[in-house]
C-alpha positions as CSV (number, residue, x, y, z in Angstrom):
1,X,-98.9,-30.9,-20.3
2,X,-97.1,-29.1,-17.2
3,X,-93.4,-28.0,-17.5
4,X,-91.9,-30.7,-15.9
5,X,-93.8,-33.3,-18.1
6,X,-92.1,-31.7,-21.1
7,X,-88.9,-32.3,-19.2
8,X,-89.7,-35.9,-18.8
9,X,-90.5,-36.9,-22.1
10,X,-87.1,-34.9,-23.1
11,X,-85.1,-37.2,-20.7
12,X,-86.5,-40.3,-22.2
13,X,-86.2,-39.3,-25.9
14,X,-82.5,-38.5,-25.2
15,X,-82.0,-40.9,-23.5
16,X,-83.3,-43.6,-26.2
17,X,-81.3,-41.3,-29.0
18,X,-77.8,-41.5,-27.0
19,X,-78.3,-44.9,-26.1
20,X,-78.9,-45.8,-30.0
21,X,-76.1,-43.4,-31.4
22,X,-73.5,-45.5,-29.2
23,X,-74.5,-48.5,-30.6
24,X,-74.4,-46.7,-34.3
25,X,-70.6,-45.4,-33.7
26,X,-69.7,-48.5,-32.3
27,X,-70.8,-50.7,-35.5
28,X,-70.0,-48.1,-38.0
29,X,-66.9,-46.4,-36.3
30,X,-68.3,-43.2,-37.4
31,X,-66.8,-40.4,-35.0
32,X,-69.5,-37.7,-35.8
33,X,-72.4,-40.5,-34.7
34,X,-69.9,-41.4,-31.8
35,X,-69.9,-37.3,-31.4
36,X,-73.7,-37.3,-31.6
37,X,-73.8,-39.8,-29.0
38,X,-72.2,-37.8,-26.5
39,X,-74.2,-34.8,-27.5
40,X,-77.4,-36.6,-26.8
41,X,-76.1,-38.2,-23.5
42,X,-75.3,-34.2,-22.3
43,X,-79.0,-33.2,-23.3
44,X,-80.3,-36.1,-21.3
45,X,-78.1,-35.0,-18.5
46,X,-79.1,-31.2,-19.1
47,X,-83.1,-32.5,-19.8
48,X,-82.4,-33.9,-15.5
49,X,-81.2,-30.5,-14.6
50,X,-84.2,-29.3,-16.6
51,X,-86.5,-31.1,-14.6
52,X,-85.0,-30.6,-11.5
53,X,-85.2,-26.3,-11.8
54,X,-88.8,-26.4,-13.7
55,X,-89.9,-28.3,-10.4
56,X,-88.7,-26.4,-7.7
57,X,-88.8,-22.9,-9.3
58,X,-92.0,-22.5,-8.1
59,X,-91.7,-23.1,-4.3
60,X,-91.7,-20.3,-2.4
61,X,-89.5,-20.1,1.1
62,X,-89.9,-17.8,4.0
63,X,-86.2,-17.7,3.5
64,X,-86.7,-17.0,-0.3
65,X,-90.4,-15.2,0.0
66,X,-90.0,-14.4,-4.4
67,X,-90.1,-17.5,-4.8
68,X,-86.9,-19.7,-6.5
69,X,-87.7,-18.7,-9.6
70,X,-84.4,-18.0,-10.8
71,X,-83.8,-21.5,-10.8
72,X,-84.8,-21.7,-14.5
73,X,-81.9,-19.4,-15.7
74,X,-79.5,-21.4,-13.6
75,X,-80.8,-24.4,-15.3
76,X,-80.7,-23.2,-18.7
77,X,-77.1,-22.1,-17.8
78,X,-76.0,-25.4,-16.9
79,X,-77.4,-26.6,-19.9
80,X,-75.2,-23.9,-22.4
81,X,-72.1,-26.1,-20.2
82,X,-72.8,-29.1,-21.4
83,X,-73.3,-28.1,-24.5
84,X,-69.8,-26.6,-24.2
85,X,-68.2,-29.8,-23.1
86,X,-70.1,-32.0,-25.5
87,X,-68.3,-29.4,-28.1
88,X,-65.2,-30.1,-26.9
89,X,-65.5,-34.1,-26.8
90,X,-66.2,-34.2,-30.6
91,X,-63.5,-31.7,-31.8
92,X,-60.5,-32.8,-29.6
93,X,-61.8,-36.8,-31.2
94,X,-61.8,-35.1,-34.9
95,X,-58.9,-33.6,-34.6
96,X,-56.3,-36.5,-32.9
97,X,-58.3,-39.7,-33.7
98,X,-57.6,-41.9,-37.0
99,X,-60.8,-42.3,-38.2
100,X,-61.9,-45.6,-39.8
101,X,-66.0,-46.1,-40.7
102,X,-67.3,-49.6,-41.5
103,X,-68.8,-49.4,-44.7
104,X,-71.5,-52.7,-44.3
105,X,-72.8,-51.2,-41.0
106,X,-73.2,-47.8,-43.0
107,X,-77.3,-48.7,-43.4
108,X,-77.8,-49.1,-39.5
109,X,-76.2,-46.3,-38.4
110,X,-78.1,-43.8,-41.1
111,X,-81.5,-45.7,-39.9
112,X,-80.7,-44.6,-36.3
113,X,-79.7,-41.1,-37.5
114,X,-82.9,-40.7,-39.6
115,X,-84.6,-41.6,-36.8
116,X,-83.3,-39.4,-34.3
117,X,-83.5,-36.4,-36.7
118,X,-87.2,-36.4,-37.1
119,X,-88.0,-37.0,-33.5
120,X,-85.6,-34.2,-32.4
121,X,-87.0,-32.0,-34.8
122,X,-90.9,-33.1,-33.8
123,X,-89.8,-32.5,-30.0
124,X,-87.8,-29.3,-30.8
125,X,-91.3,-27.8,-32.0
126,X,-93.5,-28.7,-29.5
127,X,-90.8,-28.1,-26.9
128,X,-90.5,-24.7,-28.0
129,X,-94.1,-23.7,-28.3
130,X,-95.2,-25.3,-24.9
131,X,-92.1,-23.4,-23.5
132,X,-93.5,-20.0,-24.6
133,X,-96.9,-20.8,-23.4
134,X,-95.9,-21.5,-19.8
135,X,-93.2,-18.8,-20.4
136,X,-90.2,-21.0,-19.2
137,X,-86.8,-20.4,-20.2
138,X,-85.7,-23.6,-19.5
139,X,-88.1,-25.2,-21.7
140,X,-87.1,-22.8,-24.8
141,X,-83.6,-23.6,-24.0
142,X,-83.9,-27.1,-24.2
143,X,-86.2,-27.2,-27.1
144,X,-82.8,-25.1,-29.0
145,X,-80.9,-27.5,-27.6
146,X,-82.7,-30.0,-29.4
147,X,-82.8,-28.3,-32.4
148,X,-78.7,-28.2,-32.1
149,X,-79.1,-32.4,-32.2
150,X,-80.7,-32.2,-35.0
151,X,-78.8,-30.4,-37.3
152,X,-76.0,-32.0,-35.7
153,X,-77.9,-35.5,-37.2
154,X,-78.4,-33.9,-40.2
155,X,-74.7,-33.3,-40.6
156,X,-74.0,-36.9,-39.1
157,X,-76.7,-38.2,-41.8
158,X,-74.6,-36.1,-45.1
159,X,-71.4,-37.7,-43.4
160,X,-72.4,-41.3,-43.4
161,X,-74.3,-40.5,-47.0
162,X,-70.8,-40.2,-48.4
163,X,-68.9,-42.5,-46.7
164,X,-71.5,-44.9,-48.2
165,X,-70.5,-43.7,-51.7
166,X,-67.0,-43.7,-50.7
167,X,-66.2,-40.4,-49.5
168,X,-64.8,-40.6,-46.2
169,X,-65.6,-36.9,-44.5
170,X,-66.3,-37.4,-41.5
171,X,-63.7,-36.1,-39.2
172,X,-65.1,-32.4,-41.0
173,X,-68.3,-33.3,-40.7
174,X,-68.1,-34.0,-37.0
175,X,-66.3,-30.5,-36.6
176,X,-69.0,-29.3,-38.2
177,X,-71.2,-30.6,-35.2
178,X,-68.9,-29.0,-32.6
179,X,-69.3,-25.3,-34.4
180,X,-73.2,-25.7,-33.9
181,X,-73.5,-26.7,-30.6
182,X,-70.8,-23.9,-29.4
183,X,-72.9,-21.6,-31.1
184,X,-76.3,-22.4,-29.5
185,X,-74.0,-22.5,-26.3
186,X,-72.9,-19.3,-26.4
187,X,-76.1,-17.4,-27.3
188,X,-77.8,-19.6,-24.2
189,X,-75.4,-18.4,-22.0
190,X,-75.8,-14.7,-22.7
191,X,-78.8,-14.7,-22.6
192,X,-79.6,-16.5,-19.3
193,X,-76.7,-14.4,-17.8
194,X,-78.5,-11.5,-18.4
195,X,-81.8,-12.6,-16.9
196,X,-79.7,-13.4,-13.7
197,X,-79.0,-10.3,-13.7
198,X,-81.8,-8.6,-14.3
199,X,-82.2,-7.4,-17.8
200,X,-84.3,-5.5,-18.9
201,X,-87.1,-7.1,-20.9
202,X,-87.8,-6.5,-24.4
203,X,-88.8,-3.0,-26.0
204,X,-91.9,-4.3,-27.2
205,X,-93.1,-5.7,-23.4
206,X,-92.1,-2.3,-22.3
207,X,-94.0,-0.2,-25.2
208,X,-97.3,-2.4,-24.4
209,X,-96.6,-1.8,-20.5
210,X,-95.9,1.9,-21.0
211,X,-99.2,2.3,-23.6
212,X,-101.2,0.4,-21.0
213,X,-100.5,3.2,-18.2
214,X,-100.8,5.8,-20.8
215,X,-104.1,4.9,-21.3
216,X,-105.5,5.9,-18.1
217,X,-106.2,9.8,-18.4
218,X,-105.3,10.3,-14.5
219,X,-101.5,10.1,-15.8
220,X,-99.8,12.8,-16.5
221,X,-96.5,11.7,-17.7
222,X,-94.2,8.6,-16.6
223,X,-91.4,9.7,-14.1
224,X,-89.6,6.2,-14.4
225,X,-90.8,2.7,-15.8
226,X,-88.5,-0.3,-15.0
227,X,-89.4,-4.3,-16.1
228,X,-86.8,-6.2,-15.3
229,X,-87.1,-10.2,-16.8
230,X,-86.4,-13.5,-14.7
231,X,-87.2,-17.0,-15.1
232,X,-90.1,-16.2,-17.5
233,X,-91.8,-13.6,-15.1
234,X,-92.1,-9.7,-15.3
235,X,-90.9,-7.7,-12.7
236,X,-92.6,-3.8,-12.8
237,X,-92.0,-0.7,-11.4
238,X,-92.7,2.5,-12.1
239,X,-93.3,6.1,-10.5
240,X,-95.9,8.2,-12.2
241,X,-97.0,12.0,-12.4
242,X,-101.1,11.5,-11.6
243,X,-103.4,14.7,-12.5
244,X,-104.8,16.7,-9.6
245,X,-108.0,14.5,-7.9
246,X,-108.2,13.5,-4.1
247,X,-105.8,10.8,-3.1
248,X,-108.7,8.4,-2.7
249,X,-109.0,8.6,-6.3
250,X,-105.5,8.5,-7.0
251,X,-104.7,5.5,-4.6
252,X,-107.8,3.7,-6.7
253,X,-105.6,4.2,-9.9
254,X,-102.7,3.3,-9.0
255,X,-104.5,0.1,-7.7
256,X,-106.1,-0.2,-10.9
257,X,-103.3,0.3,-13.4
258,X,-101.2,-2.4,-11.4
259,X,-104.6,-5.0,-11.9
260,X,-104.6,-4.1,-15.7
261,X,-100.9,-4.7,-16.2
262,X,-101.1,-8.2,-14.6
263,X,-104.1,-9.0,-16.4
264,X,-102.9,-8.2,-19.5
265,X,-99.9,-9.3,-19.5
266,X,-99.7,-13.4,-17.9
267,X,-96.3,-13.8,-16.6
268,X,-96.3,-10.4,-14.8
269,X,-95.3,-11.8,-10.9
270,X,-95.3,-8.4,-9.4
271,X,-96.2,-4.5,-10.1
272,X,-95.1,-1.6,-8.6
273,X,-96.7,1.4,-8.8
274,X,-95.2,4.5,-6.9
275,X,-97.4,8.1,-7.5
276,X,-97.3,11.6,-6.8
277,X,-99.4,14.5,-8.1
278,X,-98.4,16.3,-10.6
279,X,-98.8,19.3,-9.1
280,X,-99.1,20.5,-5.3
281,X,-102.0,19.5,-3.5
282,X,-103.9,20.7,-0.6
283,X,-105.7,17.8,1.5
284,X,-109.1,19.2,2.4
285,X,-110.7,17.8,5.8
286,X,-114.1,18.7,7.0
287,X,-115.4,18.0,10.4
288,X,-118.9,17.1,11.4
289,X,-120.4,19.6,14.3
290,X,-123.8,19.7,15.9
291,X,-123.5,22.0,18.7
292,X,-120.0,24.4,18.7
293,X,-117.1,22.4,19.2
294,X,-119.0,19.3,19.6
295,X,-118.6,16.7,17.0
296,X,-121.7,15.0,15.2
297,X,-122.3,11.5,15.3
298,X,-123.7,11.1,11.9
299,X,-125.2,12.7,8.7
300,X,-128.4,13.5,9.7
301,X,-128.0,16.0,12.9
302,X,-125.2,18.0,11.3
303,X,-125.6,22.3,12.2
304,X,-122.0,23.6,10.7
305,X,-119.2,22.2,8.7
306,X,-115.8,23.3,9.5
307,X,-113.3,22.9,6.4
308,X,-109.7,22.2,7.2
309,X,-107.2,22.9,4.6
310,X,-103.3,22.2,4.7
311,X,-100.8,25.1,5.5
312,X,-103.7,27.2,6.5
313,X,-104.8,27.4,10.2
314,X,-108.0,28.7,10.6
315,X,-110.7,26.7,9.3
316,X,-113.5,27.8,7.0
317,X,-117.1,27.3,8.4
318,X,-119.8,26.6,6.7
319,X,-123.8,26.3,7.9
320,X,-125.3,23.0,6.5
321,X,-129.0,23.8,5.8
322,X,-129.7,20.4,4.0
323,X,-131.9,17.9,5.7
324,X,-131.0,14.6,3.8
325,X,-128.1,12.7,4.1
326,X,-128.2,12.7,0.3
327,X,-127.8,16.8,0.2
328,X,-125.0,16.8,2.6
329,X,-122.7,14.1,0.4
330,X,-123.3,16.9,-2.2
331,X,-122.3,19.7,0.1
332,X,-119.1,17.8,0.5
333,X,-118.3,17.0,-3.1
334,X,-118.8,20.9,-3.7
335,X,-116.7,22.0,-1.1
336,X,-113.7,19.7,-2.7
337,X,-113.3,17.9,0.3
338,X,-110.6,14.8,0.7
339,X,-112.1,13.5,3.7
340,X,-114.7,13.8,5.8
341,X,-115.0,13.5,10.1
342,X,-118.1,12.3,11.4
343,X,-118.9,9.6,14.0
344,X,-120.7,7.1,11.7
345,X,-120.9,6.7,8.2
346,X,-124.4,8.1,6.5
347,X,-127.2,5.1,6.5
348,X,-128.6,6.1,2.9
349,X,-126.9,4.0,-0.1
350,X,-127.1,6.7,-2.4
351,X,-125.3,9.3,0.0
352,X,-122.7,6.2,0.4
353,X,-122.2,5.8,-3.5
354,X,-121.9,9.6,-3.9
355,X,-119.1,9.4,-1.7
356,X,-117.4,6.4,-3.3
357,X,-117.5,7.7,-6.6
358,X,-116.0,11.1,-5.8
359,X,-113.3,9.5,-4.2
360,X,-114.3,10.9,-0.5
361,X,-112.9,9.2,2.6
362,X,-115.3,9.1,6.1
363,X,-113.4,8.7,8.8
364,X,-115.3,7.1,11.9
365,X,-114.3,8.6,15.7
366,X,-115.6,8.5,19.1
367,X,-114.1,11.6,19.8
368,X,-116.6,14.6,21.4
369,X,-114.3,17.6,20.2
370,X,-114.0,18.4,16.6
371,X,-110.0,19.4,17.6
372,X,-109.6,15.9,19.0
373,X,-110.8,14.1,16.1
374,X,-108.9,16.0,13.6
375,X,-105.9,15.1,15.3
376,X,-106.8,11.4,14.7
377,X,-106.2,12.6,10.8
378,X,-104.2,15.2,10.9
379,X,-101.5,17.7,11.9
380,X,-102.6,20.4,10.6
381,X,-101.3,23.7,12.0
382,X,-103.8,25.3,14.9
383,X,-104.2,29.0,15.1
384,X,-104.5,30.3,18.9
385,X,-108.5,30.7,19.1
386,X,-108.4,26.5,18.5
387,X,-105.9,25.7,20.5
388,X,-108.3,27.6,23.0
389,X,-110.9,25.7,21.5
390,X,-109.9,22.1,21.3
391,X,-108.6,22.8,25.3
């Protein structure tokens, strides 16, 4: 079943369980059953608010382009209030009312409390599991919230036990009930306070994140690794230290590392992944030429190859004296080169995949001058014979 179904079938049990307790503390006088009631009618109440933030968590907005899914904590917040003011309707009752319990409608009201303590502890289970499959807050928070009923029946159950055998206890039972349920408040609350604002998640998500970014041998060391967790998703971000290699490469494993995160971990919503080298880099271009200055249009025709490197301004030539397309990929993986100017990509598939797997970029132009196209990539510095060159 989806979230919201969960939700519904919540709703009704409540529902059904309040709407029996009632009629139990009414025919017994019983104020922990009467107390139980009330609880029951707040968890049908919270199960709507449930409902309502499982079902619109999900919608994304241009206003709200994240998506709403915050909504769960806010529900599962709202919930920890009721719980609070269900707390307080039992204790200020146990404490001022005179209590009086009906001993002859003693067997109805510990049928209906038998009842409702299996059921809430069948529904608590399957609650709970379902919530931590579809990784919703709201459904884990409403299972424990359902839990709280039961041992809150269980206590109602003891209380009506002994007033059968004669032992009126039920006022400290029912305080009893009110410690339990401002318990489970309390613990909701902070946590679903801190997932508003944005703890972190757990060590162990973060140690499985961290090993999985580890693994790739690119990365040199982790510079910063955030994973902040709301509404059952995983927000990552992290800036990394990547080993020398062309920035092709490094771009593909930055890409990568964000696709293994998310796969491997299924509420992930988003990855960040930030890189810089772990040492200082110079981006090697090299520049196609057929005749002089002239730029060649593909791999085939090419005479010379001139080698631009960062922070150095006069290029390094070198004479191609290869004849395949094949030979000249290799020239370039050789030379080190980043990324390649040329008017077309080579035809051959094997001079393609050489490029590809060495992480080499072509960059297409229509540009005649070698000088012209660089620009198109670059600003590298120009000594004065190619300024006089490229005018």
């Amino acid at each position: 079943m989806k979230k919201e179904h969960w939700a519904l079938v919540s709703l009704s049990l409540n529902l059904l369980q309040s709407a029996l307790k009632f009629l139990g503390g009414f025919l017994t006088g019983s104020l922990s059953l009467m107390g139980e009631a009330l609880h029951s009618l707040s968890d049908a109440t919270a199960s709507v608010i449930a409902y309502l933030s499982i079902k619109f968590s999900e919608k994304k907005h241009e206003r709200f382009p994240y998506g709403l899914y915050k909504l769960e904590n806010i529900g599962a917040i709202v919930i920890a209030f009721f719980l609070i003011v269900a707390s307080y309707e039992i204790g200020h009752r146990a404490l001022t009312s005179n209590i009086s319990l009906d001993r002859e409608a003693l067997p109805i009201g510990i049928g209906i409390v038998l009842f409702s303590l299996v059921s809430s502890l069948t529904l608590s289970f399957l609650e709970r599991r379902a919530g931590k499959r579809l990784n919703s807050p709201t459904l884990i928070a409403d299972s424990y919230h359902t839990l709280t009923d039961a041992f809150g029946s269980a206590l109602v159950l003891i209380s009506l036990s002994t007033a059968y055998l004669g032992y009126n206890y039920d006022r400290y039972f029912a305080l009893g009930v009110v410690a339990l349920i401002l318990y489970t408040a309390l613990g909701l609350l902070k946590e679903q306070v801190g997932a508003i604002l944005d703890i972190s998640a757990d060590e162990e998500t973060v140690e499985r994140i961290r090993r999985i970014i580890l693994s790739f041998p690119e990365v040199e060391s982790i510079k910063r690794l955030l994973v902040r967790s709301a509404g059952g998703k995983l927000f990552v971000d992290a800036e990394l230290l990547l080993r020398p290699g062309s920035f092709m490469k490094s771009h593909a494993v930055a890409d990568e590392i964000e696709r293994r995160i998310a796969r491997e971990n299924e509420n992930v919503e988003m990855v960040f992944i930030h890189y810089e080298p772990a040492r200082e880099e110079k981006l090697r271009i090299a520049v196609f030429s057929s005749d002089g200055d002239t730029l060649c249009k593909n791999f085939k025709n090419v005479s010379k190859m001139y080698i631009f490197e960062e922070r150095s301004g006069k290029p390094q030539v070198r004479e191609v004296r290869v004849d395949s397309e094949e030979d000249v990929a290799k020239l370039l993986v050789r030379e080190g080169v980043d990324i390649v100017i040329c008017g077309h990509h080579p035809e051959s598939a094997r001079a393609k995949w050489i490029l590809h797997k060495n992480g080499i970029f072509v960059w297409e132009t229509d540009r005649e001058n070698i000088y012209e196209a660089l620009s198109e990539v670059s600003k590298l510095k120009l000594d004065g014979s190619q300024k006089e060159g490229k005018d």
